[in-house]
matplotlib code that plots the C-alpha trace (Angstrom):
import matplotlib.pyplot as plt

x = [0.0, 1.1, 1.6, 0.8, 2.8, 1.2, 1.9, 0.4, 0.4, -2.5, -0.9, -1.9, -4.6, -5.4, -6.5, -7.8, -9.3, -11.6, -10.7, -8.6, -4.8, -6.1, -4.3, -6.2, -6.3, -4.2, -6.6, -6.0, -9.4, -9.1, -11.0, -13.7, -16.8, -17.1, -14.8, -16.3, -14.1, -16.3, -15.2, -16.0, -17.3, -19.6, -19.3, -17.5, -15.0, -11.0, -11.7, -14.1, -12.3, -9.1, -11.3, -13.4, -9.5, -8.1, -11.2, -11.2, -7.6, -8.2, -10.8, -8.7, -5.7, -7.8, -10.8, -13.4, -15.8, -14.5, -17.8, -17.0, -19.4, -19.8, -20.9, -20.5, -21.3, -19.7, -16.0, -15.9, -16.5, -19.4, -17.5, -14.7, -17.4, -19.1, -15.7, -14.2, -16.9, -16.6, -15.6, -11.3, -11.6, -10.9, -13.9, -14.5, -12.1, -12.2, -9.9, -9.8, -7.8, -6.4, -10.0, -11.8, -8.1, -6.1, -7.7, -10.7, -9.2, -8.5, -11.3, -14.3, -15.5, -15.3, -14.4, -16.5, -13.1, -9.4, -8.0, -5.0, -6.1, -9.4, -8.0, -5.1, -3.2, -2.2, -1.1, -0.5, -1.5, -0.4, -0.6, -2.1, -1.8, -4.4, -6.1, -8.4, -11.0, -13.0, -15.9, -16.3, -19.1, -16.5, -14.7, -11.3, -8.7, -5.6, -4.7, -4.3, -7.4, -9.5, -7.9, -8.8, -12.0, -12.4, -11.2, -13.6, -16.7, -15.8, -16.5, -15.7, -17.5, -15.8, -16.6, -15.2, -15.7, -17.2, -16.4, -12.7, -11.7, -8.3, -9.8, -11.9, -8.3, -6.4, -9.5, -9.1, -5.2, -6.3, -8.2, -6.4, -2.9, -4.4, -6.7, -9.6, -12.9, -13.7, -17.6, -16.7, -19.5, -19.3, -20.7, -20.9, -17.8, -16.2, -18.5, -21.5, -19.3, -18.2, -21.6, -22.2, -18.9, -19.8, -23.1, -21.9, -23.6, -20.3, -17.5, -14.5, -14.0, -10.6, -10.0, -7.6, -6.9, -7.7, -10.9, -10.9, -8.5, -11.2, -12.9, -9.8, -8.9, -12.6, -12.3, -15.5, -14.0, -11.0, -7.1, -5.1, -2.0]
y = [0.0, 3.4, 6.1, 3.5, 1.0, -0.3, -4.1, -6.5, -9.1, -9.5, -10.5, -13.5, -16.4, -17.8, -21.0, -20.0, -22.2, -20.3, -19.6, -16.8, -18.4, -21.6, -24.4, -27.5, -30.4, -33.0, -36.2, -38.9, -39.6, -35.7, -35.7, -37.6, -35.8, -33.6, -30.4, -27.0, -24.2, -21.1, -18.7, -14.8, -14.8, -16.1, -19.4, -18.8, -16.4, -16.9, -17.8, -20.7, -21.9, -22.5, -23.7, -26.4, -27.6, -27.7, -29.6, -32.0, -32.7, -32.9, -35.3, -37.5, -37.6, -37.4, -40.0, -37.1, -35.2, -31.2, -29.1, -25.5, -23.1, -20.0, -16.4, -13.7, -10.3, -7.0, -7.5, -10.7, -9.4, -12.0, -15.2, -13.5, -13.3, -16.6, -18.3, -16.3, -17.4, -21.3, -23.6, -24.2, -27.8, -28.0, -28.4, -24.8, -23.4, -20.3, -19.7, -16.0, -13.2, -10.3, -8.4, -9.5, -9.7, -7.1, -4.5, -5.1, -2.7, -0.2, 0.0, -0.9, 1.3, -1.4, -4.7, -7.0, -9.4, -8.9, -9.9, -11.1, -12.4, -14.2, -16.8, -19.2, -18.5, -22.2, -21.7, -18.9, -20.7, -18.2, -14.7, -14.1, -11.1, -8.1, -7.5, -4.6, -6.3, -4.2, -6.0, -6.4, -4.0, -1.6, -2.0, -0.8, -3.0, -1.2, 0.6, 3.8, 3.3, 2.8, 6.0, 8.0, 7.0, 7.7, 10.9, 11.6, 10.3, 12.1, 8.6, 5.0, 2.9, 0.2, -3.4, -4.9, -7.9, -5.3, -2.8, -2.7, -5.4, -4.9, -4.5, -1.6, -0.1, -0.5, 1.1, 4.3, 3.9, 4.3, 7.2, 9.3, 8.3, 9.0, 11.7, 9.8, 9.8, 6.8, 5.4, 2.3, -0.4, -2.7, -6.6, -9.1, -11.2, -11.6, -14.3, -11.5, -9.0, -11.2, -11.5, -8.3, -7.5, -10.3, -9.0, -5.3, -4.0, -2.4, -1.9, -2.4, -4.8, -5.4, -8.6, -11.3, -13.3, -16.8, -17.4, -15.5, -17.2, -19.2, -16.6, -14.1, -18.0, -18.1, -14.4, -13.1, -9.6, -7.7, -8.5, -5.2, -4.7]
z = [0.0, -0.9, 2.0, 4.5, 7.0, 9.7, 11.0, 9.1, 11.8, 13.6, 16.9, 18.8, 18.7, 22.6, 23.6, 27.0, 30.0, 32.2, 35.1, 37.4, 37.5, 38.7, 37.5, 35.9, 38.6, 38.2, 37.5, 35.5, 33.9, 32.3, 29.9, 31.0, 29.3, 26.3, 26.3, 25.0, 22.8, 23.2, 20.1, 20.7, 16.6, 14.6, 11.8, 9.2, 10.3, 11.0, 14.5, 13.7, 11.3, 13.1, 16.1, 14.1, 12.8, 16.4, 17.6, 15.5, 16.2, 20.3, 19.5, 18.1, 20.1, 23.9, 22.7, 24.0, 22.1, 21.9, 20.8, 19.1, 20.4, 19.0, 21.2, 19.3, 20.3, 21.7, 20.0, 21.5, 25.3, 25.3, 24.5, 26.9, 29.8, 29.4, 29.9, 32.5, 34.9, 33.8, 36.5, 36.0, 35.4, 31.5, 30.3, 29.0, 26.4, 24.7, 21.1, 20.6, 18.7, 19.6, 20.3, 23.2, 24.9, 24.1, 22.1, 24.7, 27.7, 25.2, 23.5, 25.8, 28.3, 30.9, 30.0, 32.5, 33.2, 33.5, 30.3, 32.0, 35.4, 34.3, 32.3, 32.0, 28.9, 27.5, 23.9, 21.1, 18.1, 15.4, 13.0, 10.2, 7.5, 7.9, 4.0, 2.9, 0.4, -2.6, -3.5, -7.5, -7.3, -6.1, -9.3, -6.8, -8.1, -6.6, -3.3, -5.9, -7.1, -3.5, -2.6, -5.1, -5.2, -1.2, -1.8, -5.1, -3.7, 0.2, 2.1, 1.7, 4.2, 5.5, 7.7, 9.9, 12.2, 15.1, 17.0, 18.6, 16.5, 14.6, 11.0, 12.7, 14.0, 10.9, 9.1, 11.7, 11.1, 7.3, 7.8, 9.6, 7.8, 4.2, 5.3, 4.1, 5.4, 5.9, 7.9, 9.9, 9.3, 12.4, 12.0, 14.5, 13.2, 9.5, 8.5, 8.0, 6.1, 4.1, 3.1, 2.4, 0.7, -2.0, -2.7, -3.0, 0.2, 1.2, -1.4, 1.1, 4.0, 6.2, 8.2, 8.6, 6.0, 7.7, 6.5, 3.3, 1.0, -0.7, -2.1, -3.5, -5.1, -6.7, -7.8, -5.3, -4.8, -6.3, -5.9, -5.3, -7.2]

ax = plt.figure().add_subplot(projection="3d")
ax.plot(x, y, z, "-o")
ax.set_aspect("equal")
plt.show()
């Protein structure tokens, strides 16, 4: 992109148990009922994607069923609350990004946990590249192009996968480093904007690139140059 460097790495994915700094108890017949990964978006998105992989893999090598269940909602803060308050034994997992942990006690007003205190942080499970997305409706098929067009028309809406969420920050990053004004469009996770930026609804969206790659490989919105 022209005029513009932020990071590219979304920082961490967490595998989280529930529970303040307790440790999991040290029983043999763990796991001895079906184990739950709470993830803070909806289907479809880069979350539940990598949790429907990683459950299918615990299934196999514990013998025990491992159930994704999704709570989106409020950047994440949802999901994030509904495991904080699980009993420590295990049994309640959550897979998040950077959002509901992170970006949460910046963003939100008051987070209702400690991002730090409230869970046990067992594993970072990996980064993935940020990407701003111009539907084919858009017709935008370079960063030169988007630009121009932003400043031409005087506003570019944009999605995201909510408030708070990193695609909303590199949006605002956008804005104010290119001096364009750009409208944030919030959804409740990637899954529904993606939605929307096939059909045209909205002509740019910004995300991770996790669950995406299948449709810039079928041609569903524009490559930039």
């Amino acid at each position: 992109m022209r005029n513009f460097h932020p990071t590219r790495r979304t920082a961490l994915q967490w595998l989280s148990a529930g529970a303040a700094a307790a440790a999991l108890p040290a029983r043999a017949e763990w796991p001895d009922k079906p184990i739950k990964i709470v993830v803070t978006f909806p289907p479809g998105g880069s979350s539940d994607v990598l949790a429907r992989l990683m459950a299918e893999q615990l299934a196999r090598k514990l013998g025990q069923a491992v159930v994704v269940d999704n709570r989106p909602g409020a950047g994440g803060t949802i999901g994030g609350a509904l495991v904080s308050a699980a009993a420590p034994d295990g049994y309640t997992l959550m897979l998040s990004n950077t959002t509901p942990i992170a970006l949460g006690p910046f963003t939100l007003d008051k987070q209702p946990y400690d991002p730090v205190a409230a869970f046990t942080h067992i594993a970072y499970l990996g980064a993935a590249p940020l990407v701003v997305m111009a539907s084919k409706a858009a017709g935008l098929k370079t960063y030169a192009e988007f630009e121009d067009a932003a400043k031409k028309q005087g506003r570019m809406d944009f999605g995201s996968g909510g408030p708070g969420s990193i695609g909303h920050i590199h949006g605002e990053l956008l804005k104010k480093t290119a001096g364009l004004n750009m409208v944030h469009v919030p959804y409740r996770g990637g899954a529904p904007m993606t939605t929307d930026l096939i059909a045209g609804t909205i002509p740019i969206g910004i995300d991770v690139i996790t669950a995406y790659v299948p449709f810039f490989r079928a041609g569903n919105w524009c490559r930039w140059r």
